[in-house]
C-alpha positions in Angstrom: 0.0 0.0 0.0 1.4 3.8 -1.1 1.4 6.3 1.4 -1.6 8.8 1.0 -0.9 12.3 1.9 -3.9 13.6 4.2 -6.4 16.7 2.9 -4.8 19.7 4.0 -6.8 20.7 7.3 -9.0 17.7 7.7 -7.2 14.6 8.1 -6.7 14.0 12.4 -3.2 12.6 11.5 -1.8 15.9 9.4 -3.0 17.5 12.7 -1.2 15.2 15.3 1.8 15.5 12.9 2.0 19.2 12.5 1.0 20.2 16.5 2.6 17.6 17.8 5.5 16.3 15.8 7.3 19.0 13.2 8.0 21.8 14.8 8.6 25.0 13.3 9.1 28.1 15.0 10.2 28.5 18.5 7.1 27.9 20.5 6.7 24.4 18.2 10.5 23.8 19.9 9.9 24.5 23.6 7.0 22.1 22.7 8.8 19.5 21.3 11.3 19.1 24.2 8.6 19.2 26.8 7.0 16.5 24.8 10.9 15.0 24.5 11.3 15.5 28.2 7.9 13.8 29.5 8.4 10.7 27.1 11.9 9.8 29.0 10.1 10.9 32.6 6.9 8.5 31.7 9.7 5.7 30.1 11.6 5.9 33.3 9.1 6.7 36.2 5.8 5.3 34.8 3.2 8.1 34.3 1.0 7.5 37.6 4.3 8.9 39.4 5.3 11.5 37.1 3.7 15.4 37.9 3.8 18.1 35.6 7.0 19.7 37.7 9.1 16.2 36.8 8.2 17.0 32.9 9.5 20.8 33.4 12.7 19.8 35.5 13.5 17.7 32.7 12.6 19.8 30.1 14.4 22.5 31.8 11.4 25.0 31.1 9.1 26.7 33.9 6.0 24.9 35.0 3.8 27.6 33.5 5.5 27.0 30.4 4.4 23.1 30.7 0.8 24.3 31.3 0.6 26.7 29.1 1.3 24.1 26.1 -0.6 20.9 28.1 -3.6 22.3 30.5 -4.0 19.3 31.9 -1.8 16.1 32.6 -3.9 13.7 30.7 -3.3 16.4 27.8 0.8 16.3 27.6 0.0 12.2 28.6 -2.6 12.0 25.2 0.1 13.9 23.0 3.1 11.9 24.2 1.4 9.0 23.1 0.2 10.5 19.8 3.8 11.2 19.0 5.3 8.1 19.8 2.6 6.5 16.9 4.7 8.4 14.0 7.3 5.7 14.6 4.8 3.4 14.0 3.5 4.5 10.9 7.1 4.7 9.6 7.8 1.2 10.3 4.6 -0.2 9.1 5.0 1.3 5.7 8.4 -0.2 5.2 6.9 -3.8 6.5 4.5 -3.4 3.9 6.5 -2.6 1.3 7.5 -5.8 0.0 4.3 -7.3 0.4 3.1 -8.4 -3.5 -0.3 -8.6 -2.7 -3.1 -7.0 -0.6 -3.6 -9.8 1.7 -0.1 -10.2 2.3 0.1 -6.1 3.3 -2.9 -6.6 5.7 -0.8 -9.5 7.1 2.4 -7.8 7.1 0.9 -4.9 8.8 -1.2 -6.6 11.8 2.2 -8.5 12.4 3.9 -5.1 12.2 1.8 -3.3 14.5 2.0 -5.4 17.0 6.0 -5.9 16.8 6.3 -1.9 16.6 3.9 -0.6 19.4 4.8 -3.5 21.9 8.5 -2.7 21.1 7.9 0.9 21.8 10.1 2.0 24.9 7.1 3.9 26.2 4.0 2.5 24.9 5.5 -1.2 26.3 6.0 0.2 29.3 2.4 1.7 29.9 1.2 -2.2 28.3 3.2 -4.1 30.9 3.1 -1.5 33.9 0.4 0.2 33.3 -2.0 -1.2 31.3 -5.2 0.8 32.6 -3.7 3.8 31.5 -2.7 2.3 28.1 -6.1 1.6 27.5 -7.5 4.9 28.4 -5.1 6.4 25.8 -6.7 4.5 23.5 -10.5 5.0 24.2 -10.1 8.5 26.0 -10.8 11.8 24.6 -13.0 10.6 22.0 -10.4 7.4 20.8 -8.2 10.1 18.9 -5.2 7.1 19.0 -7.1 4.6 17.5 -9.1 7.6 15.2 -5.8 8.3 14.3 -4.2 4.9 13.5 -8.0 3.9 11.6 -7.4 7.2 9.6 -4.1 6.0 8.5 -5.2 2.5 7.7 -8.0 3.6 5.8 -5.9 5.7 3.7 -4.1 3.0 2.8 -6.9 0.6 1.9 -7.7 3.3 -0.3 -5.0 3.3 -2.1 -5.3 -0.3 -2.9 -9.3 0.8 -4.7 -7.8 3.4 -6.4 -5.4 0.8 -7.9 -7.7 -1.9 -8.5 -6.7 -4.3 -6.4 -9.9 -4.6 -3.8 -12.9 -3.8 -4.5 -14.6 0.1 -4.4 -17.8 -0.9 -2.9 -15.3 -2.4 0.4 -16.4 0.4 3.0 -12.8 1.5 3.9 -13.5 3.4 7.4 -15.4 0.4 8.7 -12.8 -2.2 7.8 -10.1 -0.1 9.5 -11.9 0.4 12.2 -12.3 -2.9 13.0 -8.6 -4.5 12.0 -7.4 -1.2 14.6 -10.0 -2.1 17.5 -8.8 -5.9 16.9 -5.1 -5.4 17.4 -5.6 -2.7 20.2 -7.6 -5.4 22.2 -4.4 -7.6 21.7 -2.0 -5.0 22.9 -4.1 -4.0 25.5 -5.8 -7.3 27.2 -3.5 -10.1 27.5 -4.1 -13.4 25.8 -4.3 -16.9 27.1 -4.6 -18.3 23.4 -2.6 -15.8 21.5 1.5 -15.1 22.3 2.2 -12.1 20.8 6.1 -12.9 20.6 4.9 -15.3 18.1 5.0 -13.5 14.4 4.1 -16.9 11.9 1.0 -17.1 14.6 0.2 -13.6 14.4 0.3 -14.0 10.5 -2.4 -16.7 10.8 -4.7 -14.9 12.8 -4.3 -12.2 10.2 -4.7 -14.2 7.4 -7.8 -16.0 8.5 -9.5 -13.3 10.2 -8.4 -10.1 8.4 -7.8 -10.4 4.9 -11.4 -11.5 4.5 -13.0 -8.4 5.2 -11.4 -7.4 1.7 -13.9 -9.3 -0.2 -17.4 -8.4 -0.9 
């Protein structure tokens, strides 16, 4: 699957990207290393201990400069998280790419997500040691982490209509939605059936459960 570049304005991951991952003038930098700062502080401390003055030590910045970027702790905590997902998306595109067919990318990329996220300093660290607030990541504020991964997952399904190769009628959104939601609730709930350190199982799974929602 091709990377599709998100409508300027609209698309919830050109959003995350530009507020909370490129930064451009100098605000966008103090913003960037307070984001920078509270990753290692959650990575190292675990996020129930860390307070808003750990994230400023670290950043070396004021604790009105923290707040005035992050209102809230469950904001800078939603945002670190957000960030931490560009990795991901990086990585999956590469698994994908030598994938020759579309089952094979929807295989390749289940497999990859897992891998990725659960090899993630921080995001294995809040699935292993804090798993409650993993999952409220996920489902909090709306779901905007797994609006944000569906939105990236659609895009790609889409790219495989536009090129022929499933069908146009396939309701994109949906599909996503529900290949995201499945491999969330494997991150996130342990299994007694399912060992995630096991990739030609994980490919199974994927291939017997996932690549059929590709056909009509």
């Amino acid at each position: 699957m091709e990377a599709v570049p998100p409508a300027a304005g609209k698309s919830l991951i050109e959003r995350v990207y530009l507020e909370a991952v490129q930064p451009g003038d100098d605000t966008d930098r103090i913003r960037a290393r307070v984001l920078d700062a509270a990753a290692e502080q959650f990575r190292h401390w675990g996020i129930q201990r860390s307070t808003m003055e750990d994230v400023a030590r670290r950043a070396g910045v004021s604790r009105i400069t923290v707040y005035r970027r992050f209102p809230t702790k469950e904001d800078l905590v939603e945002h670190v998280i957000l960030r931490e997902f560009r990795g991901y998306f990086d990585t999956f595109l590469v698994d994908i790419a030598a994938a020759a067919t579309p089952a094979d990318r929807v295989v390749a990329g289940f497999v990859s997500s897992l891998r990725t996220l659960r090899g993630n300093p921080l995001i294995g660290t809040l699935i292993t040691a804090e798993p409650d607030q993993f999952t409220s990541s996920l489902i909090g504020d709306g779901g905007r982490a797994v609006a944000m991964v569906r939105e990236f997952v659609a895009n790609q399904l889409g790219a495989e209509q536009r090129a022929g190769t499933i069908s146009a009628e396939l309701n994109t959104q949906l599909i996503a939605e529900v290949m995201v939601r499945i491999c969330a609730s494997f991150l996130a709930i342990p299994s007694q059936l399912v060992d995630l350190e096991d990739e030609e199982q994980l490919a199974r799974i994927a291939r017997q459960f996932l690549v059929p929602m590709l056909e009509l």
